[in-house]
C-alpha positions in Angstrom: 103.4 24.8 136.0 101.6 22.8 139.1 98.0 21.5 138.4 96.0 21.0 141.4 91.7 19.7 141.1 89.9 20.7 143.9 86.0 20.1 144.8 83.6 22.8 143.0 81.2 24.1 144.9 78.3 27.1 143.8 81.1 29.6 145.0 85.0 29.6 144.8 86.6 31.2 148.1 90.4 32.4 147.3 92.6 33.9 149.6 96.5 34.4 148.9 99.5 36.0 149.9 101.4 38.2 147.1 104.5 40.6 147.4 105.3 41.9 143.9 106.7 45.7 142.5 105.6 44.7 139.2 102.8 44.8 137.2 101.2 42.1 134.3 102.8 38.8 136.1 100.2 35.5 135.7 100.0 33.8 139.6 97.7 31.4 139.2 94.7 30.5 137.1 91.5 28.5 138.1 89.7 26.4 135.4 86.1 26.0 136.9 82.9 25.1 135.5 83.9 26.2 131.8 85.2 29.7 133.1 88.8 30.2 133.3 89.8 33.0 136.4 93.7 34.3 135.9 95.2 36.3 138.9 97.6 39.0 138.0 99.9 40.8 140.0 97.7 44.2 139.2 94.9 42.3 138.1 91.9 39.5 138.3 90.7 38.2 135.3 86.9 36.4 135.7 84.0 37.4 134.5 84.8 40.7 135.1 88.1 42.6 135.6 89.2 43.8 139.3 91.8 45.9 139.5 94.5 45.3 142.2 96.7 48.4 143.6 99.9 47.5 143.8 101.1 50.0 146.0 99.4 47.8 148.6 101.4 44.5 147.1 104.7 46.5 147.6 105.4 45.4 151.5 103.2 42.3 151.3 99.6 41.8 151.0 96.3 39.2 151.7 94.3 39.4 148.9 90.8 37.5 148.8 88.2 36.9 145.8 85.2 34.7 145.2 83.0 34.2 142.1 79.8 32.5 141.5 80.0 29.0 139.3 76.9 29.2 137.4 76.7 26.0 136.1 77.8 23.9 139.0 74.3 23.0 139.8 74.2 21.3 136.2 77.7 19.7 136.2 79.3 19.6 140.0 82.7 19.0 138.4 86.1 19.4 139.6 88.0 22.2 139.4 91.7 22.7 138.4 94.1 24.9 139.9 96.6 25.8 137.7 99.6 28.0 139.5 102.1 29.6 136.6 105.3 30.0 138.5 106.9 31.3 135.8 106.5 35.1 137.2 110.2 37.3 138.0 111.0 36.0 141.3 113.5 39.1 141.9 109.9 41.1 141.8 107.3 38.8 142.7 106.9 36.3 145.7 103.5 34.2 145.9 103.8 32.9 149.2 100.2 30.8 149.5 97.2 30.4 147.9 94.3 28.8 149.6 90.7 27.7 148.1 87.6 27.5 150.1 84.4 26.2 148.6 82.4 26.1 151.3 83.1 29.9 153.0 79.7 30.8 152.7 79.4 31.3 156.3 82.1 34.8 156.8 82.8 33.4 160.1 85.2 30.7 158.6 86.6 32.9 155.9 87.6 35.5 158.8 89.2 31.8 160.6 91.2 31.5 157.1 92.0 35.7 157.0 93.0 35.8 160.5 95.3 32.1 159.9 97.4 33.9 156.8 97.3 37.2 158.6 99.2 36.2 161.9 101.4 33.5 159.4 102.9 36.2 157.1 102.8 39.2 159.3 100.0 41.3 157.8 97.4 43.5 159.8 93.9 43.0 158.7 91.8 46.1 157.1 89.0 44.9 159.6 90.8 44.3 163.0 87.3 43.4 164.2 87.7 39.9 162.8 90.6 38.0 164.3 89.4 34.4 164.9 90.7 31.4 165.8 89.7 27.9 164.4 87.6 26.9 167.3 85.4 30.4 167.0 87.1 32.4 170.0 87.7 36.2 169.3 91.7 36.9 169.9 91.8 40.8 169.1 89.4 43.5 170.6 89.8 46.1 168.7 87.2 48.6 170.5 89.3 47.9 174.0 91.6 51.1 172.6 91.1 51.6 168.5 94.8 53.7 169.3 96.3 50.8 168.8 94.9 49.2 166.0 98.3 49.4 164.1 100.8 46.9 162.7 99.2 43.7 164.7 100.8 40.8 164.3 101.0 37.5 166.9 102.3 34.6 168.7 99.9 31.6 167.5 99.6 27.9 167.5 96.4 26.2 165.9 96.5 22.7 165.0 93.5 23.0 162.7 95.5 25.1 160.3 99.1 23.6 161.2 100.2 26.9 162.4 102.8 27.3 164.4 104.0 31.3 164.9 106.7 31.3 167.3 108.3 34.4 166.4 106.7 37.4 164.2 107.4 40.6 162.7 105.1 42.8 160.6 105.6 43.1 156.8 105.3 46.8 156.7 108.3 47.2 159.3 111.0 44.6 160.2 112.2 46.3 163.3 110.2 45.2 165.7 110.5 41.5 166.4 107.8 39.4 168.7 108.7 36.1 170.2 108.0 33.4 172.1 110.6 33.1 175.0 113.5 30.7 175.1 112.4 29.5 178.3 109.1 29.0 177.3 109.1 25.4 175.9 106.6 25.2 173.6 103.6 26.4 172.3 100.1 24.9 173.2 97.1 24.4 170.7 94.6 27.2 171.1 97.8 29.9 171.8 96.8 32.8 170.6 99.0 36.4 171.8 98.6 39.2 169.7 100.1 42.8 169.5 99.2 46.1 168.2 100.9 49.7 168.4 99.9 53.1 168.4 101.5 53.9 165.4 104.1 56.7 166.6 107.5 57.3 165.9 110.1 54.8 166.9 112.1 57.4 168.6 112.9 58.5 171.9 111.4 61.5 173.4 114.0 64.1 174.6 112.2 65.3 177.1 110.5 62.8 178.8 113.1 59.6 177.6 110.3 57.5 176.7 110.1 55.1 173.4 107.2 57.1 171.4 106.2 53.7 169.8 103.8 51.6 172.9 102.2 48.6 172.8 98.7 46.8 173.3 99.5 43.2 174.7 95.5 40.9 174.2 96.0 37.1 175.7 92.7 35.8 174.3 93.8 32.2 173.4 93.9 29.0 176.0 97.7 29.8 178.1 100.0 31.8 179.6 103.2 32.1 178.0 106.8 34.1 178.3 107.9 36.0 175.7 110.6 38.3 174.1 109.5 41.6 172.8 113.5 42.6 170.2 113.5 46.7 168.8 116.2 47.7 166.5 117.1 50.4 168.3 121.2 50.5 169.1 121.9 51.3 173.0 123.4 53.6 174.2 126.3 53.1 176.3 125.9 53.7 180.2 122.2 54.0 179.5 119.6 51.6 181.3 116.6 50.3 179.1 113.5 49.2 180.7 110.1 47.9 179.3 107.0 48.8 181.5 104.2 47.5 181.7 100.7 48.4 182.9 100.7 45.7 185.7 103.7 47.9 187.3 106.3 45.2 186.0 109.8 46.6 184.6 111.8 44.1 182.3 115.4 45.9 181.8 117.3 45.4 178.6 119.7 42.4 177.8 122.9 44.7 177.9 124.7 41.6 176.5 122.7 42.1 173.6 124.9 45.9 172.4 123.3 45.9 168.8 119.3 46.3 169.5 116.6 46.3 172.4 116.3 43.0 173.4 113.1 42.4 176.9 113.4 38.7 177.7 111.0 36.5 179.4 107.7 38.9 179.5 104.5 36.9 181.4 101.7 37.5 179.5 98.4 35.7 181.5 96.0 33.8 179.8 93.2 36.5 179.3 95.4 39.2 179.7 95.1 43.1 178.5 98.8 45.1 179.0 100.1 48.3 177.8 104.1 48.4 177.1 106.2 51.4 176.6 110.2 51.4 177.1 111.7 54.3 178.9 115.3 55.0 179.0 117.2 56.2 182.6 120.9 58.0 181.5 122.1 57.7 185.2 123.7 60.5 187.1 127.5 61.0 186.7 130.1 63.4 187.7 133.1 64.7 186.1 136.0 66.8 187.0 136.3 69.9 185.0 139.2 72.0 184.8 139.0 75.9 183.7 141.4 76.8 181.0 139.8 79.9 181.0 140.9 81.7 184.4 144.4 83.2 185.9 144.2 80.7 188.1 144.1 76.5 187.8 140.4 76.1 188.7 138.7 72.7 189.1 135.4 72.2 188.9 132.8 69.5 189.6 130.5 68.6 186.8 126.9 67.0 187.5 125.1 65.8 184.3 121.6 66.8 183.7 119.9 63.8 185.1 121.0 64.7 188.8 118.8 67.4 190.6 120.0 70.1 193.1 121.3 70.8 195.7 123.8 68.3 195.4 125.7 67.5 198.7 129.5 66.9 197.8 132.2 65.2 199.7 135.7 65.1 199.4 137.6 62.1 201.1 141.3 62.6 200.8 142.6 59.4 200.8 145.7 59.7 202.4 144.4 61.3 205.9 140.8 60.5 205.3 140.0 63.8 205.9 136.5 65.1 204.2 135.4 68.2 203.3 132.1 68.7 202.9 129.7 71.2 200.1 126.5 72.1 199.2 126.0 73.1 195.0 122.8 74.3 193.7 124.7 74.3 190.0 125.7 71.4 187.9 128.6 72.9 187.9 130.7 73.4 191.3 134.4 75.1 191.8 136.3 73.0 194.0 138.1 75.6 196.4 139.5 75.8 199.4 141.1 72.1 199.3 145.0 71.1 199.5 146.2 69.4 196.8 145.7 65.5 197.2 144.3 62.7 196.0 140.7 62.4 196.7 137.5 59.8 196.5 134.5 62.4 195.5 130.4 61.6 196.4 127.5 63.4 195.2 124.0 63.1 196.1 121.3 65.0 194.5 117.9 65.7 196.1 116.4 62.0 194.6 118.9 60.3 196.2 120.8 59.1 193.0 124.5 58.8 193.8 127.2 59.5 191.6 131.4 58.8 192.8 135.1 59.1 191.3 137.2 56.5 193.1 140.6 58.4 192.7 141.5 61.6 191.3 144.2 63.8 191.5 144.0 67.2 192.3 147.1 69.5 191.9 146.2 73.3 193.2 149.8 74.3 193.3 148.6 76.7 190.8 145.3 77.6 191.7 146.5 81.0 193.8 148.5 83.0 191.5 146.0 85.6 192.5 144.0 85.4 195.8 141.9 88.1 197.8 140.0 87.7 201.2 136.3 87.2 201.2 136.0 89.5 204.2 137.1 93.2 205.0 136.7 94.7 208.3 136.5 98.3 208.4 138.3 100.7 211.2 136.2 103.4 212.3 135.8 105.8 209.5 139.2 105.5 207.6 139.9 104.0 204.4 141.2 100.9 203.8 143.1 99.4 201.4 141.8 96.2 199.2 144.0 94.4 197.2 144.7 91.1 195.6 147.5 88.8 196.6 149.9 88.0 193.5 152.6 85.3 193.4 154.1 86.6 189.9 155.2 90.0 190.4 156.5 90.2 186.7 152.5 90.1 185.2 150.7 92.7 184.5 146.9 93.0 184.9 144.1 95.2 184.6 141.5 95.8 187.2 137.7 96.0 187.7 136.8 97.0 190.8 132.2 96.4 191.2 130.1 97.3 194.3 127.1 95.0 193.3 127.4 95.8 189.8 128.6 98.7 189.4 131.9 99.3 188.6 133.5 101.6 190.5 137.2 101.9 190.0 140.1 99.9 187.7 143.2 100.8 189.6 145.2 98.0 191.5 143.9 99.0 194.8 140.2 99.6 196.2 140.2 102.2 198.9 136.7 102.0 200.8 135.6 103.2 203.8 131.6 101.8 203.9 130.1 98.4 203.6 128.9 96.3 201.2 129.3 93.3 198.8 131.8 93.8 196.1 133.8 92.2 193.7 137.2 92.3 191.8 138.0 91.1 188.1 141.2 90.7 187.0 142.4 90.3 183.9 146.0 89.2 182.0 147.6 90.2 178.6 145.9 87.2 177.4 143.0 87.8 178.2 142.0 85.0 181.0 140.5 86.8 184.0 139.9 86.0 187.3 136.7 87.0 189.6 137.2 87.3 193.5 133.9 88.5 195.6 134.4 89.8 199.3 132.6 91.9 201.6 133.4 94.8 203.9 131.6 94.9 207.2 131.6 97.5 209.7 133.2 95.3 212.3 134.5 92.2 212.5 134.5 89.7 215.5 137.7 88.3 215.2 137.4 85.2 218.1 134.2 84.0 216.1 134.8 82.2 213.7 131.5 81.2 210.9 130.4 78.8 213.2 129.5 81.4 215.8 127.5 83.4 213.7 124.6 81.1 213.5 122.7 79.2 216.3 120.3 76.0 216.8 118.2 75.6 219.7 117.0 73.4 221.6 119.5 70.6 220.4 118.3 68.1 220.9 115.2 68.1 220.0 111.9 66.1 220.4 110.4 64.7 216.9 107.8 67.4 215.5 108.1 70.0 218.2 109.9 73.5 216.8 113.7 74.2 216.6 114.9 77.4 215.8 118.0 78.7 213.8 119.7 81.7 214.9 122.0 84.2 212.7 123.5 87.1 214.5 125.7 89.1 211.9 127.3 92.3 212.0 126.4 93.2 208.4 124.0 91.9 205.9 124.9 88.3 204.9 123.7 86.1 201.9 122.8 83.4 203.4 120.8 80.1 202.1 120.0 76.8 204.8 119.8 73.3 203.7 118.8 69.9 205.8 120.4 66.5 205.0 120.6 63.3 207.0 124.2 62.4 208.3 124.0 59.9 204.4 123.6 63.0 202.3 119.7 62.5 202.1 118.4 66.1 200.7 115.6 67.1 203.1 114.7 70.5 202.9 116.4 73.9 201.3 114.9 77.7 202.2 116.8 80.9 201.0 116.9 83.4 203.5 118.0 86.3 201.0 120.6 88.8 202.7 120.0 89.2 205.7 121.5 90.8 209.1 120.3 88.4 211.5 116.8 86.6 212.7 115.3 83.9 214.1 113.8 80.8 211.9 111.7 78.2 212.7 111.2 74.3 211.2 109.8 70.8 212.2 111.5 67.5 211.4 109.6 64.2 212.1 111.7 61.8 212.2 113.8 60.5 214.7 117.7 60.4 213.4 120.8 63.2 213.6 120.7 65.4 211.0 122.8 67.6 209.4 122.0 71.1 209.3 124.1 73.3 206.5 124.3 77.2 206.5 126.1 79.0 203.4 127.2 82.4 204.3 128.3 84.3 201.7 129.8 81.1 199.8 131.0 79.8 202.8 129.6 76.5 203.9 129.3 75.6 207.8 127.8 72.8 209.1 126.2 71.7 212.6 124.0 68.5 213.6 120.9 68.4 215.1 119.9 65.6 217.5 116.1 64.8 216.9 114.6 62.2 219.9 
């Protein structure tokens, strides 16, 4: 038991700070005047009984009371303080207890709320009455009443020997506030203050963006760096940043791998800012390899950050030979290539680059069946249409499709019109391969792809017109692409299937670009000089 006199006054002004689950505990007791006032956990004893809820006691609460001292004007005595501290500590914290007998004036009792509040952590139930000792609002709470929630601040006020240097709030523990390392003290008169908008502290899968933001007030006397700490664990290979609404982006401590941690924040004296954290997953490739065809099939893998067309190159890194391809699927099948050992590069249409420094790709098996894109036909006779097979022992079944419709399942297709077709094949065990091909009425046999399509005038002069050519003896699929010679992603246009025609574009700047025509899978590439 502590006794304490204090000066009596016409009114008694208490304010304390109670955490407590349980009910009927004796705080503290006032003797004043010839009235005795008790202060339960769930209760206040004086001339009347107050109830206190102790659902709001649960996570920590500020609790204030005054009563009237009739017979001070008759007696002005002293009056004692009696605190119990005999109350079930394992249930119970009383964490301070502060009298006031000359509070009359609300201003300084809001002074004395606002003091306790920012000390222990505890948002007011009027957040239009933060002040500080010397009478200087520190929280608007009309600037955006979204984000009245769960304020809590960065303080120093000599007056009431505060000093907050760090600060979470008692209804959640996982957000920490602090003043920065490298900030080396606190001034008198510092007054920072945040406030959230109450949302989830989640990510958004969509949009990757921390639902839980921030309203930042400087309203005391200086500047000051701080640390803003959310117990979020990181992922791995992620980037973190904290935004703010001056355009500023903080990135996350990565040698901190348990929690968010945003160092060294300016705030300005007199300073409004909005935070939010966003995180950026950055682009990656993979190699892939189908356990699911006839054939050994690698593929390229883009994750779902990149955006296509990705531009792909392969570097062999014995020759330094590169072969070159345009995807508009995260998920690419790497044909045509010798086996080697290759450096792979893909840029998507933002720019983002994603590599592999070394891998090793083995297509010794990758044509255990094989068919020719392209059929020419001879005058009005049939031809024959049929895959290539290494094993001759296998046995397969057959689905032969013009568009798609199947049209035959024996081991050879004999045709005698165009068109674009396709052949599935499929083994005892049930893998299956896909070839598509074309038959055209004719075939040019000294042209290769290259001569099929056309750019003119090359070079040409920055914003004037250059056309593309395609010439084809049958209808082609065909889709055009413009990159820079660095695998920047300027432009795409699908031309459909087409037999041949002239197209048109503009480029404005002056640099050699490259120009990339897929026809009917097959990529070919030409540059175009513009002066």
């Amino acid at each position: 038991m502590l006794n304490k006199k204090f000066s009596s006054s016409t009114f008694s002004y208490v304010f304390y700070v109670i955490k407590s689950t349980k009910e009927g505990e004796l705080l503290f007791s006032m003797y004043d005047q010839g009235d005795l006032h008790s202060f339960y956990t769930d209760k206040i004893k004086s001339n009347t009984e107050l109830k206190v809820d102790l659902t709001y006691l649960k996570k920590g609460a500020l609790v204030n009371f005054n009563f009237y001292n009739k017979n001070h004007a008759k007696e002005k005595s002293k009056g004692i303080l009696y605190l119990n501290n005999s109350y079930d500590k394992s249930t119970t914290q009383l964490y301070e207890v502060l009298i006031c007998n000359d509070c009359s004036e609300a201003l300084l009792g809001y002074k004395i709320e606002t003091y306790l509040a920012l000390k222990f952590g505890i948002a007011r139930s009027n957040q239009e009455n933060y002040w500080s000792s010397n009478g200087s609002k520190i929280w608007d709470e009309q600037y955006n009443s979204s984000f009245n929630n769960h304020i809590i601040g960065i303080a120093k006020d000599n007056y009431f020997s505060l000093e907050q240097p760090h600060t979470v709030s008692n209804e959640e523990a996982d957000i920490l506030f602090e003043k920065s390392k490298d900030q080396a003290k606190l001034e008198d008169q510092t007054y920072v203050l945040i406030g959230d908008n109450g949302k989830a502290k989640v990510f958004d899968e969509k949009t990757n963006r921390f639902q839980r933001q921030w309203l930042v007030q400087n309203k005391g006397e200086h500047a000051i760096l701080v640390d803003l700490k959310v117990n979020v664990t990181p992922e791995k290979e992620v980037t973190y940043h904290l935004y703010t609404s001056m355009g500023n982006e903080i990135a996350h401590d990565k040698m901190d791998t348990l929690q968010l941690s945003f160092k060294n924040i300016a705030i300005d004296k007199g300073s409004m800012l909005y935070w939010s954290i966003g995180k950026v997953k950055p682009f990656e490739i993979e190699i892939q390899q189908d356990t699911l065809g006839i054939n050994r099939l690698y593929k390229l893998g883009m994750n779902e950050v990149g955006e296509p067309p990705f531009y792909i190159q392969a570097r062999d890194l014995q020759t330094q030979e590169t072969h070159a391809f345009i995807s508009e699927s995260t998920s690419f099948p790497l044909v045509g290539l010798p086996s080697a050992t290759y450096a792979l590069s893909v840029q998507d249409t933002q720019g983002q680059q994603a590599d592999i420094a070394s891998v090793v790709l083995d297509f010794s098996e990758a044509d255990q069946l094989s068919l020719a894109s392209t059929w020419a036909l001879q005058g009005r006779d049939l031809i024959e249409i049929k895959p290539q097979i290494k094993s001759k022992n296998k046995q397969y079944g057959y689905r032969w499709y013009l568009e798609d419709k199947l049209i035959s399942t024996a081991p050879v297709l004999r045709v005698n019109y165009p068109g674009s077709f396709s052949l599935e094949v499929t083994d005892v065990r049930g893998k299956s391969q896909r070839f598509g091909f074309t038959v055209d009425k004719q075939i040019k046999t000294a042209d290769g792809i290259e001569e099929q399509w056309l750019v003119t005038p090359n070079p040409v002069v920055a914003g004037e017109e250059f056309t593309v050519h395609y010439d084809f003896e049958s209808a082609k699929q065909v889709d055009f692409y413009i990159y820079t010679l660095e695998g920047k992603f300027i432009q795409r246009k699908k031309l459909g299937l087409i037999e041949g025609g002239k197209y048109t574009y503009r480029l404005a700047g002056r640099t050699t670009y490259l120009l990339v025509s897929i026809i009917n899978n097959k990529t070919s590439f030409q540059t175009l000089i513009v002066k």
